[in-house]
C-alpha positions as CSV (number, residue, x, y, z in Angstrom):
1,X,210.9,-184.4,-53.3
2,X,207.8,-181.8,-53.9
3,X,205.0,-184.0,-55.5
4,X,203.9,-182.4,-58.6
5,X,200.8,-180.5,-58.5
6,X,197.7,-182.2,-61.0
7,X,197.3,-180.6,-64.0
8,X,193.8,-179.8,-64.1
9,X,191.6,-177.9,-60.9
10,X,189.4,-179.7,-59.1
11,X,186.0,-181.0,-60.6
12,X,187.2,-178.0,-63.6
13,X,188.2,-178.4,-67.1
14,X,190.4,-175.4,-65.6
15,X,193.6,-176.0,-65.6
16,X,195.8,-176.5,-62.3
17,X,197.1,-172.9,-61.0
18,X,200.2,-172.7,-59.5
19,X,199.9,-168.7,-57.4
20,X,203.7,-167.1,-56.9
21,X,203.8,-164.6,-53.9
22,X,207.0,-162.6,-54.3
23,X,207.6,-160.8,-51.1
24,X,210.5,-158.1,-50.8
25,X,212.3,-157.8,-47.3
26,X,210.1,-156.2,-44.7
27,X,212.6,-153.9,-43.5
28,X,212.5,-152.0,-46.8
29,X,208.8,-152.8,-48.0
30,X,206.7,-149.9,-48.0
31,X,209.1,-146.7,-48.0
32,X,206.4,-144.4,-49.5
33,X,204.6,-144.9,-46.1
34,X,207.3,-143.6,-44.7
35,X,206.1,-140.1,-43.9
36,X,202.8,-142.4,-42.2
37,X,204.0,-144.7,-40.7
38,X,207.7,-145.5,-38.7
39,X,209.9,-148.2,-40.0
40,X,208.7,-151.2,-37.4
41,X,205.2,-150.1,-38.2
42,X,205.9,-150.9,-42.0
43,X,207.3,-153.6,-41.3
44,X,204.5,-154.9,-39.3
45,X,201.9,-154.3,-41.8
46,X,203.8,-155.6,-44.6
47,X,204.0,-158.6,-42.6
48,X,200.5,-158.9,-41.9
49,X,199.6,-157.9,-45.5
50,X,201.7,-160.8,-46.6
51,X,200.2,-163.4,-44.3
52,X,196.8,-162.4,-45.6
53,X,197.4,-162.6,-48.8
54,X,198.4,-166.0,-48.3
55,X,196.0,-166.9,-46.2
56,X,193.3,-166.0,-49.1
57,X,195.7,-167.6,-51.7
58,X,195.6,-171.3,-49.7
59,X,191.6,-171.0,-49.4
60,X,191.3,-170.4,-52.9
61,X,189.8,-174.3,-54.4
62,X,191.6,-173.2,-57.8
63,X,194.9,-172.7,-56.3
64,X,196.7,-176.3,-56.2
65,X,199.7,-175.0,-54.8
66,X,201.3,-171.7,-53.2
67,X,204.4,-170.4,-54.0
68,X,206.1,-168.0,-52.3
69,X,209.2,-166.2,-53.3
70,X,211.6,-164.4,-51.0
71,X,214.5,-163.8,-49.1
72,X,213.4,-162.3,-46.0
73,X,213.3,-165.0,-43.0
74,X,210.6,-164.0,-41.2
75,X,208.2,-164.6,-44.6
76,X,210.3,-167.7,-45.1
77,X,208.8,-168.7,-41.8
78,X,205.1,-167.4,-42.5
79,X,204.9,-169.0,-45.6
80,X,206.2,-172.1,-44.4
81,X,203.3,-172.2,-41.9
82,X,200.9,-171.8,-44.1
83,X,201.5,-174.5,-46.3
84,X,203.2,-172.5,-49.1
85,X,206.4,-173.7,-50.8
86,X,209.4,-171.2,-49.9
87,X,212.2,-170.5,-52.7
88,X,215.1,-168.8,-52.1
89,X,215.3,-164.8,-54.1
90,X,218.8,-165.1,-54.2
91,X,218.7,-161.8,-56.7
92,X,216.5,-159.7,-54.7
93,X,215.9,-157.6,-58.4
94,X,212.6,-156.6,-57.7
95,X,209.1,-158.1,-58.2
96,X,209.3,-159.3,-61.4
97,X,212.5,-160.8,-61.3
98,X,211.3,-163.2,-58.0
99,X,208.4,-164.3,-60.3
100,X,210.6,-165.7,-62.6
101,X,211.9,-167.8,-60.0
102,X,209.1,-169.2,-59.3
103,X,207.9,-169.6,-63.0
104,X,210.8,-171.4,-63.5
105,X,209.5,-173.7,-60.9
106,X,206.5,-174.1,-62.1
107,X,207.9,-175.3,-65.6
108,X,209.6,-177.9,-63.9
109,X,206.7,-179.3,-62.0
110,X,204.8,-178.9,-65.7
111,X,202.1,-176.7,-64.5
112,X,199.5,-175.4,-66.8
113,X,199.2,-171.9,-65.1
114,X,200.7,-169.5,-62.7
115,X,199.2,-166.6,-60.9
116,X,201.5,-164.0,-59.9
117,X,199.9,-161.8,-57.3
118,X,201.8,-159.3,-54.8
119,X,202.1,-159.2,-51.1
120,X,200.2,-156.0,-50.3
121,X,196.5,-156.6,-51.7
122,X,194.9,-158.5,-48.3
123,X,191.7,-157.7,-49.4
124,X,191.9,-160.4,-51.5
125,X,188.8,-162.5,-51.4
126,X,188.5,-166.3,-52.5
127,X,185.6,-166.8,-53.7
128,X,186.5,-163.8,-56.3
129,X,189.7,-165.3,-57.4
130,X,187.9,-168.7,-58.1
131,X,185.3,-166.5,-60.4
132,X,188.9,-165.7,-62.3
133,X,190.3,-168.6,-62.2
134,X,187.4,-171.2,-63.7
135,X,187.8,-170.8,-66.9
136,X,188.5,-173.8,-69.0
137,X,192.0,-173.9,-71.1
138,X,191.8,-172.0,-74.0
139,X,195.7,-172.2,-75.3
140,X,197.7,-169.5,-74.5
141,X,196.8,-166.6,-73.3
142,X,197.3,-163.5,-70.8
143,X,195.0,-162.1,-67.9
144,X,195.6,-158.9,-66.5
145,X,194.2,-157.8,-63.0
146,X,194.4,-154.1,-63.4
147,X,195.4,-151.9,-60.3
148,X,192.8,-149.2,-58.8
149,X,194.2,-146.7,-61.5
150,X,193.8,-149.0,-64.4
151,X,197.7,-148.4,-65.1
152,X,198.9,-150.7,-62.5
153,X,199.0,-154.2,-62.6
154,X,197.8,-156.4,-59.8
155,X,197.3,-160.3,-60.9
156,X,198.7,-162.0,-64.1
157,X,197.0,-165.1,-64.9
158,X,199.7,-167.1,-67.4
159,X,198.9,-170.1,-69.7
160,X,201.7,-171.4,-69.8
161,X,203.5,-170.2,-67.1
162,X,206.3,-168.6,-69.1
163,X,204.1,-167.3,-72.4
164,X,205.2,-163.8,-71.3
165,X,207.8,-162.3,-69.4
166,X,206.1,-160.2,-66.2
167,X,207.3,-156.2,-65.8
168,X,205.8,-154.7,-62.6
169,X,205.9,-151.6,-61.9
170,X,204.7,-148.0,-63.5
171,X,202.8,-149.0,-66.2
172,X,203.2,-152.0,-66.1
173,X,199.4,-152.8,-67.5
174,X,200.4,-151.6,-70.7
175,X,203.9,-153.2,-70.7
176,X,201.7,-156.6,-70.3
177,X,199.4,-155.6,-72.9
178,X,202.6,-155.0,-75.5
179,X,204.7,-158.0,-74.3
180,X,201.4,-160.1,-75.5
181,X,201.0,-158.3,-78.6
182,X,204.5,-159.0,-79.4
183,X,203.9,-162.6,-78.8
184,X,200.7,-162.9,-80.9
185,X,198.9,-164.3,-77.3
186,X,195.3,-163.1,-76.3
187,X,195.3,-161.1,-73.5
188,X,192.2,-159.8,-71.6
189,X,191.6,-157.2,-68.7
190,X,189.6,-159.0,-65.8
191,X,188.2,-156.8,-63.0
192,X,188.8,-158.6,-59.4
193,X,187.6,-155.4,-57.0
194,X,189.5,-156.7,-54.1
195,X,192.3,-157.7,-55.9
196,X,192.5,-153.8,-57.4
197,X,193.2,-152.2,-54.2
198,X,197.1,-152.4,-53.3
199,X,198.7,-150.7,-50.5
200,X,201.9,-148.0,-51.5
201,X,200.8,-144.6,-50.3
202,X,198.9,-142.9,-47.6
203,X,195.6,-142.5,-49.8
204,X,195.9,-146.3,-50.7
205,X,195.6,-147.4,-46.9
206,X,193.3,-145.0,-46.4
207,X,191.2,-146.6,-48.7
208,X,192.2,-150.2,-47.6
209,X,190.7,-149.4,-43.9
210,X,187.4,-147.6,-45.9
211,X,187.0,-151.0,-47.9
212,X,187.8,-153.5,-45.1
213,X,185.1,-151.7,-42.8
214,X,182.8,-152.2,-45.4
215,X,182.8,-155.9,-45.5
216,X,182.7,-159.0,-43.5
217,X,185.5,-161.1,-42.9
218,X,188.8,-161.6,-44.4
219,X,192.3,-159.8,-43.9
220,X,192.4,-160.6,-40.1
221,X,196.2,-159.7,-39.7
222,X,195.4,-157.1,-41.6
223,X,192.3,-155.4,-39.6
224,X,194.3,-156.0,-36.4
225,X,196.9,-154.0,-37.2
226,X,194.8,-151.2,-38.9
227,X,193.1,-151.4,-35.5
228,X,196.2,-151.1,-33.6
229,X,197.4,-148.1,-35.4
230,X,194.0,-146.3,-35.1
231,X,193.8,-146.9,-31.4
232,X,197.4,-145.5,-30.8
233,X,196.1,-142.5,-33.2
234,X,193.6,-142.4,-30.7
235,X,195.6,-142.5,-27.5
236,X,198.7,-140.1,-28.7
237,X,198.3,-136.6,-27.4
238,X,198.8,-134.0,-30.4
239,X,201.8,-132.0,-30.2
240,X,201.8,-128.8,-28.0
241,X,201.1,-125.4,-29.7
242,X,204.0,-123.3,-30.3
243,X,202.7,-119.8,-29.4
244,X,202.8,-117.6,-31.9
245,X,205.6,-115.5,-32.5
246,X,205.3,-112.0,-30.3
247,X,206.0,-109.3,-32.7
């Protein structure tokens, strides 16, 4: 039997936060890379996003247990190595519907708090997250980690876990903002800069290799693989020119 998790964070009058990974199937993660990067490429990084992502989650001293959300076997297996609890997505409806899964899991252990944070933002850092997450109880309420855009949205902080239902996707900031209005719950718009980087189009890992060579540490799966990619950029000889048409 799981234990359950304490209800408050560690020498906090924070409550305990239960953090819920959903992660989609690598073979179809990532399509609108699709024109960057070939199919076991995508596949690799979403892996490596994913395990980096964890990673941060299980070193964040706020975050008293990790759950992650799936039905793809090989993130079964990462997140079973690193300490996370696995539950099955038997839907596979999307992001938001997995969260529910795990919301619903976090009812039953009685947890304060969830987190819901995706798969593909391994910049993620810690010690930021633990900025966000000690904060004393204050009742309900809704936090909303905004995407790069300010449209998107990245992290939702939940007190109590099920106080709103979550909608990812386009818009889905102001879908959050309207599901707490509707529910008479405060809701605020927290800034976490390396939670506001997520990875779903050329330009976005782009920008994920600009802000990773800018700092120190962190997202090692992630790095290597960047790495990998640019070296083999590096060693691929351009295509031949077609001469040009005689007229």
């Amino acid at each position: 039997m799981t234990p359950r998790i304490p209800v408050s964070g560690p020498q906090s009058n924070a409550p305990a936060t239960l953090a819920i990974l959903p992660v989609k199937r690598f073979g179809i993660a990532k399509v609108r890379l699709g024109d960057e990067l070939s199919g076991g490429t995508r596949r690799a990084l979403t892996e490596a996003m994913v395990t980096d992502v964890l990673m941060a989650l299980r070193r964040t001293s706020r975050v008293a247990e990790v759950v992650l959300v799936t039905s793809e076997p090989a993130a079964e297996a990462i997140g079973r190595g690193y300490g996370a609890n696995v539950l099955v997505d038997d839907r596979e409806a999307g992001q938001s519907a997995a969260t529910l899964v795990g919301v619903a899991y976090a009812l039953e252990q009685g947890v304060a708090r969830v987190l819901l944070v995706p798969g593909d933002t391994p910049a993620l850092d810690p010690a930021e997250l633990d900025e966000l997450l000690d904060r004393p109880a204050t009742g309900r309420s809704v936090v909303i980690v905004a995407d790069r855009h300010g449209t998107g949205t990245n992290a939702l902080l939940l007190t109590p876990p099920d106080v709103i239902e979550p909608a990812f996707g386009p818009d889905s900031r102001a879908l959050h903002e309207k599901a707490a209005a509707d529910a008479s719950v405060p809701c605020t718009v927290e800034e976490v800069s390396t939670l506001a980087l997520d990875v779903d189009t050329a330009d976005d890992l782009a920008d994920l290799r600009t802000a990773l060579a800018n700092r120190r540490g962190g997202a090692a799966h992630t790095r290597g693989m960047l790495s990998r990619l640019a070296a083999t950029r590096k060693l691929t000889p351009p295509p031949p020119q077609q001469p040009p048409p005689s007229e």
